[in-house]
DRENDO-1510 file (C-alpha; in Angstrom, 1 decimal, always signed):
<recs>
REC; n; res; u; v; w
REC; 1; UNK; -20.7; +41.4; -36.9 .
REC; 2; UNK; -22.9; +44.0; -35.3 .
REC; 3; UNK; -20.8; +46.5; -32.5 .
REC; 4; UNK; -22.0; +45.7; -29.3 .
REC; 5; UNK; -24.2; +48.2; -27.7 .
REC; 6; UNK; -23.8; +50.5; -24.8 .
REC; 7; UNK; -20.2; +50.1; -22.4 .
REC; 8; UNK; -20.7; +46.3; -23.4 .
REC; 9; UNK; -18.4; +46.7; -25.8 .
REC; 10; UNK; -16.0; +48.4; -24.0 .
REC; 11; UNK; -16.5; +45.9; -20.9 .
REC; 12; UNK; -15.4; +42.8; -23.8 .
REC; 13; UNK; -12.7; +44.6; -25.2 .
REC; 14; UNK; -11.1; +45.1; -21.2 .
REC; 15; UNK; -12.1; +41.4; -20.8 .
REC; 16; UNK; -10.2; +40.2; -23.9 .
REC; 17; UNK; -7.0; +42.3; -22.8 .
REC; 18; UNK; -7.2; +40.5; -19.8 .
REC; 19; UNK; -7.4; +37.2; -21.0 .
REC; 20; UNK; -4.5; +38.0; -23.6 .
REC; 21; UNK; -2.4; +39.3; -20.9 .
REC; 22; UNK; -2.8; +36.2; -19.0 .
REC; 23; UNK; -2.0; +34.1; -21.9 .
REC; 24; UNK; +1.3; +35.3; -22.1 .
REC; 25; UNK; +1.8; +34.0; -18.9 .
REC; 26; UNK; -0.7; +31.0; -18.6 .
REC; 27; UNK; +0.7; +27.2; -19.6 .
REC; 28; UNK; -1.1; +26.6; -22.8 .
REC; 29; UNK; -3.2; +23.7; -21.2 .
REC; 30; UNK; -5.0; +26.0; -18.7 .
REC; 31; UNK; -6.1; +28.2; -21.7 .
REC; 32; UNK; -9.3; +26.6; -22.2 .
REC; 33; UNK; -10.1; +26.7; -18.4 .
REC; 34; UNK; -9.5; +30.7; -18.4 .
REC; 35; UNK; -12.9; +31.8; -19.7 .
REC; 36; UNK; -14.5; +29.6; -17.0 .
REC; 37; UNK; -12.6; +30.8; -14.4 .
REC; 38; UNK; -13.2; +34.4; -14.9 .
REC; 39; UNK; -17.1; +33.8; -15.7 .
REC; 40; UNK; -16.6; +32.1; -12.0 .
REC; 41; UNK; -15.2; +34.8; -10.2 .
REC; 42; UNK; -16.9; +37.5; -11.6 .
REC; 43; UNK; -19.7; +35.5; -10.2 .
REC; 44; UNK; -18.1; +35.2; -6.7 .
REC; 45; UNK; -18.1; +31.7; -7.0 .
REC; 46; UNK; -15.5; +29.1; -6.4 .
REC; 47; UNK; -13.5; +27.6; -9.8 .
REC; 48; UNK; -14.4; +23.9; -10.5 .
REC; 49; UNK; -12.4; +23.2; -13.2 .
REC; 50; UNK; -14.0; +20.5; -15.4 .
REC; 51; UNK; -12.6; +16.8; -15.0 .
REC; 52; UNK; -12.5; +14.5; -17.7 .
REC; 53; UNK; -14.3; +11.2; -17.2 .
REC; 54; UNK; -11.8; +8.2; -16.7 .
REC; 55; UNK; -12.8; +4.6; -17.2 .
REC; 56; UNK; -14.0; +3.5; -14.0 .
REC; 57; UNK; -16.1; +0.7; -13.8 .
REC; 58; UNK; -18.7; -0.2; -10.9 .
REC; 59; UNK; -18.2; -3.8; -9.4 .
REC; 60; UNK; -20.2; -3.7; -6.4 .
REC; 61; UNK; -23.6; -2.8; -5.6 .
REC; 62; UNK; -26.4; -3.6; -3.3 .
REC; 63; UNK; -29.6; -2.6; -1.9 .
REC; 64; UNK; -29.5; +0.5; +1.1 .
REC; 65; UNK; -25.7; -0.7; +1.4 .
REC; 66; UNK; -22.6; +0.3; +1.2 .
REC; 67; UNK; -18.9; -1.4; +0.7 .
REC; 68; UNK; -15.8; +0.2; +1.3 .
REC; 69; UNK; -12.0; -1.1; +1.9 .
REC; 70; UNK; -11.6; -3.9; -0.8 .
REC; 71; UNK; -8.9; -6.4; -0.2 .
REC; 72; UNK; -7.8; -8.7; -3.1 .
REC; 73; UNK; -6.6; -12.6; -2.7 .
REC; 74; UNK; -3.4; -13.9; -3.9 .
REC; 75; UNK; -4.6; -15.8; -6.7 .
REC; 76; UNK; -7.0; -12.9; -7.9 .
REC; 77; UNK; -10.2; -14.4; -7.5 .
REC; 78; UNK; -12.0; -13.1; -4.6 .
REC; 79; UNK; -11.9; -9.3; -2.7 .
REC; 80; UNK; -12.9; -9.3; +0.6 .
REC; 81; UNK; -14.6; -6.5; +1.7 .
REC; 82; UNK; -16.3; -4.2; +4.6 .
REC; 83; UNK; -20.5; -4.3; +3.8 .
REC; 84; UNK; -22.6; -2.4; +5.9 .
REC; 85; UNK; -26.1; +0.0; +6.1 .
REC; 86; UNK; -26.1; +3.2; +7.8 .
REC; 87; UNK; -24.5; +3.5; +10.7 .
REC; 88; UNK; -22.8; +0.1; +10.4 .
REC; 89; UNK; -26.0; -2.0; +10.7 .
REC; 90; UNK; -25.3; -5.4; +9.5 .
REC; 91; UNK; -21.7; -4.5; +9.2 .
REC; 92; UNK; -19.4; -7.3; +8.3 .
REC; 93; UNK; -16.1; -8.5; +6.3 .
REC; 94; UNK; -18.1; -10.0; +3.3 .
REC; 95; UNK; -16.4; -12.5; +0.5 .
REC; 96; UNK; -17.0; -11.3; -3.2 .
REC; 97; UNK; -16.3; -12.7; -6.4 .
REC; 98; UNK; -14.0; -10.1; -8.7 .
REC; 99; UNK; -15.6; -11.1; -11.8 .
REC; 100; UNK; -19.1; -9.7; -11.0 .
REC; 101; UNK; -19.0; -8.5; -7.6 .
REC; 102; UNK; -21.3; -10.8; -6.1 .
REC; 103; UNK; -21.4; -11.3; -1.9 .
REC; 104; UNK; -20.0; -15.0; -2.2 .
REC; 105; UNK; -20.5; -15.4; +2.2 .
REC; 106; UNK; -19.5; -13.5; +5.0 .
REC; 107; UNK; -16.5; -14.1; +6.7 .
REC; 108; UNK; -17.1; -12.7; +9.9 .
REC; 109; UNK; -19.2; -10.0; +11.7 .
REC; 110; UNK; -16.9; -9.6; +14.7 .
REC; 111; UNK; -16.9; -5.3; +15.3 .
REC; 112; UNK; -12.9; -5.7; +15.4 .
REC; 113; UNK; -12.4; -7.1; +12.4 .
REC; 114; UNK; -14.2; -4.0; +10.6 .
REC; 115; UNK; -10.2; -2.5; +10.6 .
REC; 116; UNK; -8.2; -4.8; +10.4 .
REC; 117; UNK; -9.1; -7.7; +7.7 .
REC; 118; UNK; -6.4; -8.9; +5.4 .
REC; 119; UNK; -5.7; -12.0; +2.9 .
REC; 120; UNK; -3.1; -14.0; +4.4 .
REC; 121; UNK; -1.9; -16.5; +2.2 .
REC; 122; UNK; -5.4; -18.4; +1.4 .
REC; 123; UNK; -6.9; -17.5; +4.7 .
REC; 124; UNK; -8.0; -13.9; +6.5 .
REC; 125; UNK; -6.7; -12.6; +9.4 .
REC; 126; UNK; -8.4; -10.0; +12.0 .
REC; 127; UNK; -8.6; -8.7; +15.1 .
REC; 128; UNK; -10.9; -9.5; +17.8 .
REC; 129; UNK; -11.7; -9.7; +21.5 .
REC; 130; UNK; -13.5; -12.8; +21.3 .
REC; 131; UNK; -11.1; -14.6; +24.0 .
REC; 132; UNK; -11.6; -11.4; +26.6 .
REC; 133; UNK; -8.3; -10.1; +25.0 .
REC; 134; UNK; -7.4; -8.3; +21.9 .
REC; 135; UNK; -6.0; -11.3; +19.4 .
REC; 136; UNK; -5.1; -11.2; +15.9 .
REC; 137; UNK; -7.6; -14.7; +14.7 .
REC; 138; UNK; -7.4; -16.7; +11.2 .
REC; 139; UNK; -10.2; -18.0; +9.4 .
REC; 140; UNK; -10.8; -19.7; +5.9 .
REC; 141; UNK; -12.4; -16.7; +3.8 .
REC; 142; UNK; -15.4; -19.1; +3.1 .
REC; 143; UNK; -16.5; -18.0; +6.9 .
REC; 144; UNK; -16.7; -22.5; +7.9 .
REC; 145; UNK; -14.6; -23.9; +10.4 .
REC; 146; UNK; -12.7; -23.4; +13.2 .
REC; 147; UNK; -11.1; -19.9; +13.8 .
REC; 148; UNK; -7.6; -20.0; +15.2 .
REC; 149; UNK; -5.8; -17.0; +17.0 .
REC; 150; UNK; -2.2; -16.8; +15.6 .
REC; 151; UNK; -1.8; -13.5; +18.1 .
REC; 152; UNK; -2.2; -12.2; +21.4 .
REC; 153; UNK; -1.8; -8.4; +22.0 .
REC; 154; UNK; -1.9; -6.1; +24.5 .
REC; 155; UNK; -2.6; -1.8; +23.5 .
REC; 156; UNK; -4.8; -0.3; +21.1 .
REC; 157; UNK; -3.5; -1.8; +17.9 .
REC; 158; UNK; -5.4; -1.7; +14.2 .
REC; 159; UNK; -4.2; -2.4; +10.5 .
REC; 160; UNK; -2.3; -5.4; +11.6 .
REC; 161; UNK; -0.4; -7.4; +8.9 .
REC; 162; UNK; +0.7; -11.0; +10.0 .
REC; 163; UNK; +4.3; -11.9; +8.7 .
REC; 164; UNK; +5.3; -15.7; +7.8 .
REC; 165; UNK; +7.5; -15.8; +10.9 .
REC; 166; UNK; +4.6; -15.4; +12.8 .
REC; 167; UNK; +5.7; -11.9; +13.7 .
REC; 168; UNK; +3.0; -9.2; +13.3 .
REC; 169; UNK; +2.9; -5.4; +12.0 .
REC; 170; UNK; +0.1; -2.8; +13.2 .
REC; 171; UNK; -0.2; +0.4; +14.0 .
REC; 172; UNK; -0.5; +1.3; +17.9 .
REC; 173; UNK; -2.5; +4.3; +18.9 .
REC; 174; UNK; -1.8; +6.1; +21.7 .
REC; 175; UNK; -3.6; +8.7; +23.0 .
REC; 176; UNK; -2.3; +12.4; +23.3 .
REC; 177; UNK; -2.2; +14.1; +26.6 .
REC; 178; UNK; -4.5; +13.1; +29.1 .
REC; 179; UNK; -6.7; +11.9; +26.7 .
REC; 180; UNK; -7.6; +8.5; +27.0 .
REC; 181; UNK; -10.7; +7.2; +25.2 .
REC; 182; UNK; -11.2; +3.3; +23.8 .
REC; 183; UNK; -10.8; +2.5; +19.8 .
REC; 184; UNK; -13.9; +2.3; +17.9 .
REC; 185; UNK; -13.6; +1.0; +14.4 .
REC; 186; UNK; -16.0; +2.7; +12.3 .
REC; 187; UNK; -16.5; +0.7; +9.0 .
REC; 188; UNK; -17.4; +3.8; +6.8 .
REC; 189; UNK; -14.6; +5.7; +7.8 .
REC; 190; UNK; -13.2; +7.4; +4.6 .
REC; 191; UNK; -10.2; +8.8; +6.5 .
REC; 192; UNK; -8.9; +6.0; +8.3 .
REC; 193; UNK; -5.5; +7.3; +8.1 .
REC; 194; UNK; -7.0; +10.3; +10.4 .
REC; 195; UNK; -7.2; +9.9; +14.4 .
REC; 196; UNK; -7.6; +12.8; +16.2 .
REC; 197; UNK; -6.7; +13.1; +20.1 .
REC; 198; UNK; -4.1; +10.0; +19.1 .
REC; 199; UNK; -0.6; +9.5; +17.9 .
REC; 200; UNK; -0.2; +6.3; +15.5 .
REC; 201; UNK; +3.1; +4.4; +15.2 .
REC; 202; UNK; +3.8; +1.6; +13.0 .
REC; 203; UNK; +5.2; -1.5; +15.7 .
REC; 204; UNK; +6.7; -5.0; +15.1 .
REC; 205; UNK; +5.6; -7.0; +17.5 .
REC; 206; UNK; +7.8; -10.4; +17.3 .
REC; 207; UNK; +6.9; -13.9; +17.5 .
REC; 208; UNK; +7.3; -14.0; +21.6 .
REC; 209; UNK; +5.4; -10.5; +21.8 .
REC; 210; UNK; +8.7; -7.9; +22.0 .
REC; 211; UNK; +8.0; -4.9; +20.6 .
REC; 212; UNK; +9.7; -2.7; +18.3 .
REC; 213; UNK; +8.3; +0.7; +17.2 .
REC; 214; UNK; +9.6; +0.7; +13.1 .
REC; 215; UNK; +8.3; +4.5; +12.6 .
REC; 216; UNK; +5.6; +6.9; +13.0 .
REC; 217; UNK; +2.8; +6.5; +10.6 .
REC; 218; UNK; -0.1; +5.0; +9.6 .
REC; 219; UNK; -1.8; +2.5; +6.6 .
REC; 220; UNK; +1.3; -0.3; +6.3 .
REC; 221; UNK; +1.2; -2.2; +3.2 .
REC; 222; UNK; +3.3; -5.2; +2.8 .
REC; 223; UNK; +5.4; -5.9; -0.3 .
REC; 224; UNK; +4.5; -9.2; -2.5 .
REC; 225; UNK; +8.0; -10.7; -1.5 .
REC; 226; UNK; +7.7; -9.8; +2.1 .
REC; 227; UNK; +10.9; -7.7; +2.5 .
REC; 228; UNK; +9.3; -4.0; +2.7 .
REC; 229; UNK; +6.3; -1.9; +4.1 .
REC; 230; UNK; +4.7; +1.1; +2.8 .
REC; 231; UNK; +3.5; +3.2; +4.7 .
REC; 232; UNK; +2.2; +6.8; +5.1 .
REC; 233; UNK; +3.9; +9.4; +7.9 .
REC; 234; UNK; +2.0; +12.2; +8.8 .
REC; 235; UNK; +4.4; +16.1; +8.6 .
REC; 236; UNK; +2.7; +19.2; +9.8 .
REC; 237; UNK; -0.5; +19.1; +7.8 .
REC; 238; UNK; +0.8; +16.7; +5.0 .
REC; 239; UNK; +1.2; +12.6; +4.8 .
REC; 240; UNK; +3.7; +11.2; +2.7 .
REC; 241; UNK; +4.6; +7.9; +1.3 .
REC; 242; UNK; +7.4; +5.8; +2.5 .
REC; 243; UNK; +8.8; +2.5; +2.6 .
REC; 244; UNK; +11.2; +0.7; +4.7 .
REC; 245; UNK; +12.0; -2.9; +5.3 .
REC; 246; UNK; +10.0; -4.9; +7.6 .
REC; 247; UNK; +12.7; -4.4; +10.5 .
REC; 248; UNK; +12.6; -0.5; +10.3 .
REC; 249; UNK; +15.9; -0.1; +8.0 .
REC; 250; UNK; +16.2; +1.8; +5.1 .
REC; 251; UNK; +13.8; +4.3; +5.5 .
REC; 252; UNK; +13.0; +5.8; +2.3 .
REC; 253; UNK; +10.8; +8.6; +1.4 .
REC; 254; UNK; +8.9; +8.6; -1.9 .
REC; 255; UNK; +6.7; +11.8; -1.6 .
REC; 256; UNK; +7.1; +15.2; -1.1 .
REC; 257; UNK; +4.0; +17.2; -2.1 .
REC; 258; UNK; +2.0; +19.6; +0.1 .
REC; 259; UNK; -0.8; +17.1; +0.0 .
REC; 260; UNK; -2.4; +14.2; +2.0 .
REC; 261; UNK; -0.7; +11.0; +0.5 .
REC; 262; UNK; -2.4; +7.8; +2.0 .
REC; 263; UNK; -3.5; +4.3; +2.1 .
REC; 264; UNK; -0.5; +2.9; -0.2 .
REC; 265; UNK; -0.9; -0.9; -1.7 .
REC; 266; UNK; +1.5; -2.9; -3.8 .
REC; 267; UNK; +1.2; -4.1; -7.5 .
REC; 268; UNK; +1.5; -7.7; -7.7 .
REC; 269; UNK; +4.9; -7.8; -9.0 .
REC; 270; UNK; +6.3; -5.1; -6.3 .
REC; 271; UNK; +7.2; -2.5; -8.7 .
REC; 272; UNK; +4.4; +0.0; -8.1 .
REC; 273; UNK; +2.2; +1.7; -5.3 .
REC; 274; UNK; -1.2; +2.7; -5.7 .
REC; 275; UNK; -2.0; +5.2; -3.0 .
REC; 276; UNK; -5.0; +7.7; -2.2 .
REC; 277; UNK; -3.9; +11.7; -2.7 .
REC; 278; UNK; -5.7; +14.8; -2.7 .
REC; 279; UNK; -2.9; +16.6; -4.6 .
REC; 280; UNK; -4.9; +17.4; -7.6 .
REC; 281; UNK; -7.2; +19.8; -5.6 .
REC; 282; UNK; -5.7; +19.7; -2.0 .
REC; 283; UNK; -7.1; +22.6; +0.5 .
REC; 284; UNK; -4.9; +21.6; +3.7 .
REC; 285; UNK; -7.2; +23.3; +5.9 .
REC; 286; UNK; -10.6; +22.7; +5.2 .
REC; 287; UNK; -11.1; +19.0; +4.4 .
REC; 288; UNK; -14.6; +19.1; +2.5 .
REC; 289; UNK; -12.9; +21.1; -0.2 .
REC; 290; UNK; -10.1; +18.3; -1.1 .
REC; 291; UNK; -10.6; +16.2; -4.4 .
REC; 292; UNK; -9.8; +12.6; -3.8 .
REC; 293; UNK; -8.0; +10.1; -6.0 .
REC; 294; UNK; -6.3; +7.3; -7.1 .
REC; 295; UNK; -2.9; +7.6; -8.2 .
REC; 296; UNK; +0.5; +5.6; -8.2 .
REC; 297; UNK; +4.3; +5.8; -8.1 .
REC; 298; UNK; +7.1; +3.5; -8.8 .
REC; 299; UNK; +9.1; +1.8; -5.9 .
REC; 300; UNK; +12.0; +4.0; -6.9 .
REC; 301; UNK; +9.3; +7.6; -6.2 .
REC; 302; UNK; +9.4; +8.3; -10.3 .
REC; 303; UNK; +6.8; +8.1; -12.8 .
REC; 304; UNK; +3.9; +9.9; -10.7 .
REC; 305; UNK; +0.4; +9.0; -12.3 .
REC; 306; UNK; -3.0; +9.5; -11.7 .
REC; 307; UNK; -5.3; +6.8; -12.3 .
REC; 308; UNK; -8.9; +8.2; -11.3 .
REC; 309; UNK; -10.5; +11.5; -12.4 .
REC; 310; UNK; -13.4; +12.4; -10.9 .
REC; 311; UNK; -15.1; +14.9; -8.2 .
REC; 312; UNK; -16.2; +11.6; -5.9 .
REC; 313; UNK; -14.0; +10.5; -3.2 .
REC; 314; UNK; -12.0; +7.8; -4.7 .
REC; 315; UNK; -9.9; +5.3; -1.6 .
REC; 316; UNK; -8.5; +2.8; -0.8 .
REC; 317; UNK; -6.9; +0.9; -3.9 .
REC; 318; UNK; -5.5; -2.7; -4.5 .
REC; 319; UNK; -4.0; -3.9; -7.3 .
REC; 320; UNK; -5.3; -7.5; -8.5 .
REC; 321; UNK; -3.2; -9.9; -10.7 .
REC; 322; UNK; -5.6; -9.2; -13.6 .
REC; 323; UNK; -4.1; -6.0; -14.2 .
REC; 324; UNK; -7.0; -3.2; -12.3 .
REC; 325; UNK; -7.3; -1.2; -9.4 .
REC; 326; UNK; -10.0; -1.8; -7.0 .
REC; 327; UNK; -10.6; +1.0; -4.8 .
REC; 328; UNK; -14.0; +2.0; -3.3 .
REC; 329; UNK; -15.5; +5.4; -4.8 .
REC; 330; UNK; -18.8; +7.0; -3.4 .
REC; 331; UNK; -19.3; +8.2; -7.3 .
REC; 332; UNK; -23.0; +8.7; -8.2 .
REC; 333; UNK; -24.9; +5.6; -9.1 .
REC; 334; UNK; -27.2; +6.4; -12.1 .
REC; 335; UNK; -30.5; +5.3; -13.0 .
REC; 336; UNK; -29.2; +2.4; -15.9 .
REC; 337; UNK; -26.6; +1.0; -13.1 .
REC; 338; UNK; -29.5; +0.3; -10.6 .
REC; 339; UNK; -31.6; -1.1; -14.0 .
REC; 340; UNK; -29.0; -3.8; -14.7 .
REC; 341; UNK; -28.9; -5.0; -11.0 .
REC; 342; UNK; -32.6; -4.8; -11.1 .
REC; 343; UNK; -32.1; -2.7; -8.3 .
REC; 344; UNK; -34.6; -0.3; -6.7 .
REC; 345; UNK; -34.7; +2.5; -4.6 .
REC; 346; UNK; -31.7; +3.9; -2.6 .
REC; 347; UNK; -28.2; +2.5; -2.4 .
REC; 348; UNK; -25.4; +3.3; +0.1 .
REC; 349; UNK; -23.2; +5.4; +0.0 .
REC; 350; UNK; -20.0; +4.2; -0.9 .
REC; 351; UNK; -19.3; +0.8; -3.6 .
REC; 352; UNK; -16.6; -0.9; -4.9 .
REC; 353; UNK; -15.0; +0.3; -8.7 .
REC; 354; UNK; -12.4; -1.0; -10.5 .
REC; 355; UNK; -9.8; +1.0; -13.5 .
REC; 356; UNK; -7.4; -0.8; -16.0 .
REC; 357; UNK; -3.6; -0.5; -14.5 .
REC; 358; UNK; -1.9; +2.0; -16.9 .
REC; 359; UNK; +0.8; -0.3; -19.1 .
</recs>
């Protein structure tokens, strides 16, 4: 090899003392990352460490549209999920087949039901104000037939859960000083966890209407046998995950990171949450700089995974009976995804994805 010319060689043989000293302090799987980072910061720019590709697949996708907060039926064969253009034109709660995708009907188009659809049983529940008062409602998911309210409420109330006593779940949002400003459901809200100016508690409202405030938090997720709810508390600047049973007992915390832990959902056999986290790449105080995931826990807070890997914001998971993940992703749609939905032109912005539950 020919010696390098000028102080250039001197500059490489400083660099390479530097990177050796590092070594002997750097984990082994950072090693290859070290020459980037230092090209990067010599540079002034910011490190963006290089994520490998995961095996995400796209399920959903339509024309100028986007769909976000999938929902998945008991007996795996349909999702449920917000549809909408830019700035929530044509927004609704729209029926989809899990095999391809495809919008199967719409459920319903009511602005309250934007937050707050669920499966129950083989039916979906929702909020609305179609009776002059707020009311949890039931409908077939095939959007015929009558539509029957199963729950008066009174309060600013979203992510309601309906139980088989007839009792419901939801979290109340109260305003924070003299604040006082009416709940909009926005259907393209990534953060839905987030609600500035308001304080969010997780209530049991029983069959007769007596209330009973079960814990601070946000996002409750019902277990498949009905006994416990997930949920996610905000502390400080950090969410974490935790569960208790449906009466507020047992309180049980199952993460502890300095990280933004949300939107928790059950696998079907109870013995795993899927939840959205920024702790791969979390920057607590600027919120444009997070990296957002999929990952999942056991019930008993062991066996931490991460399921999605990749620079997109990744939200909103469920786990189907077939075995994936559903979560909606505003990952970049290439030009051979639009070709095999013989698709033109622009899409929205975010779409539903699916990813193999790890065994």
């Amino acid at each position: 090899m020919e010696p390098l010319e000028g102080g250039v060689e001197m500059k490489m043989i400083k660099l390479l003392s530097v990177i050796f000293a590092l070594s002997a302090v750097t984990p082994a799987a950072q090693a290859e990352d070290l020459l980037d980072w230092l090209k990067s910061a010599s540079n002034g720019k910011k490190s963006e460490q290089a994520t490998p590709a995961d095996q995400a697949t796209l399920l959903t996708l339509e024309p100028e549209e986007s769909e976000v907060y999938p929902q998945v039926s008991g007996d795996g064969r349909y999702l449920i999920v917000t549809a909408g253009k830019g700035k929530g034109k044509g927004a609704r709660i729209s029926r989809r087949a899990v095999e391809n995708g495809d919008e199967l009907n719409m459920v319903t188009d009511d602005i309250r039901a934007l937050d707050s659809a669920r499966w129950h049983n083989d039916s979906v529940t929702f909020f609305s104000e179609r009776a002059g008062g707020l009311g949890l409602w039931v409908r077939s998911p095939d959007g015929q037939g009558v539509v029957r309210r199963a729950k008066e409420l009174n309060g600013q109330f979203t992510q309601p859960i309906l139980l088989a006593d007839g009792s419901v779940i939801a979290v109340r949002i109260a305003a924070t000083g003299n604040r006082k400003s009416r709940f909009q459901p926005r259907y393209d809200d990534f953060e839905n966890w987030n609600m500035p100016g308001s304080r969010t508690e997780i209530v049991l409202i029983a069959e007769h209407g007596k209330e009973k405030v079960l814990s601070q938090g946000t996002n409750p997720a019902l277990s498949p046998d009905g006994a416990w709810v997930a949920f996610s508390m905000p502390i400080g600047r950090s969410h974490h995950l935790y569960m208790m049973r449906v009466d507020g007992s047992d309180l049980t915390q199952l993460t502890d990171e300095r990280s933004i832990d949300v939107q928790p959902s059950w696998s079907s056999d109870g013995k795993w949450i899927v939840f959205t986290s920024n702790r791969a790449l979390a920057d607590m105080r600027k919120s444009a700089n997070n990296n957002w995931d999929i990952w999942a826990i056991d019930r008993d807070g062991r066996n931490l995974s991460q399921l999605t890997m990749d620079a997109a914001r990744d939200g909103a998971p469920v786990v189907a009976a077939n075995g994936r993940v559903y979560f909606h992703s505003d990952r970049k749609i290439s030009k051979e995804m639009k070709g095999m939905r013989q698709i033109k032109g622009r899409t929205g912005q975010f779409h539903i994805w699916s990813i193999a539950m790890p065994k």
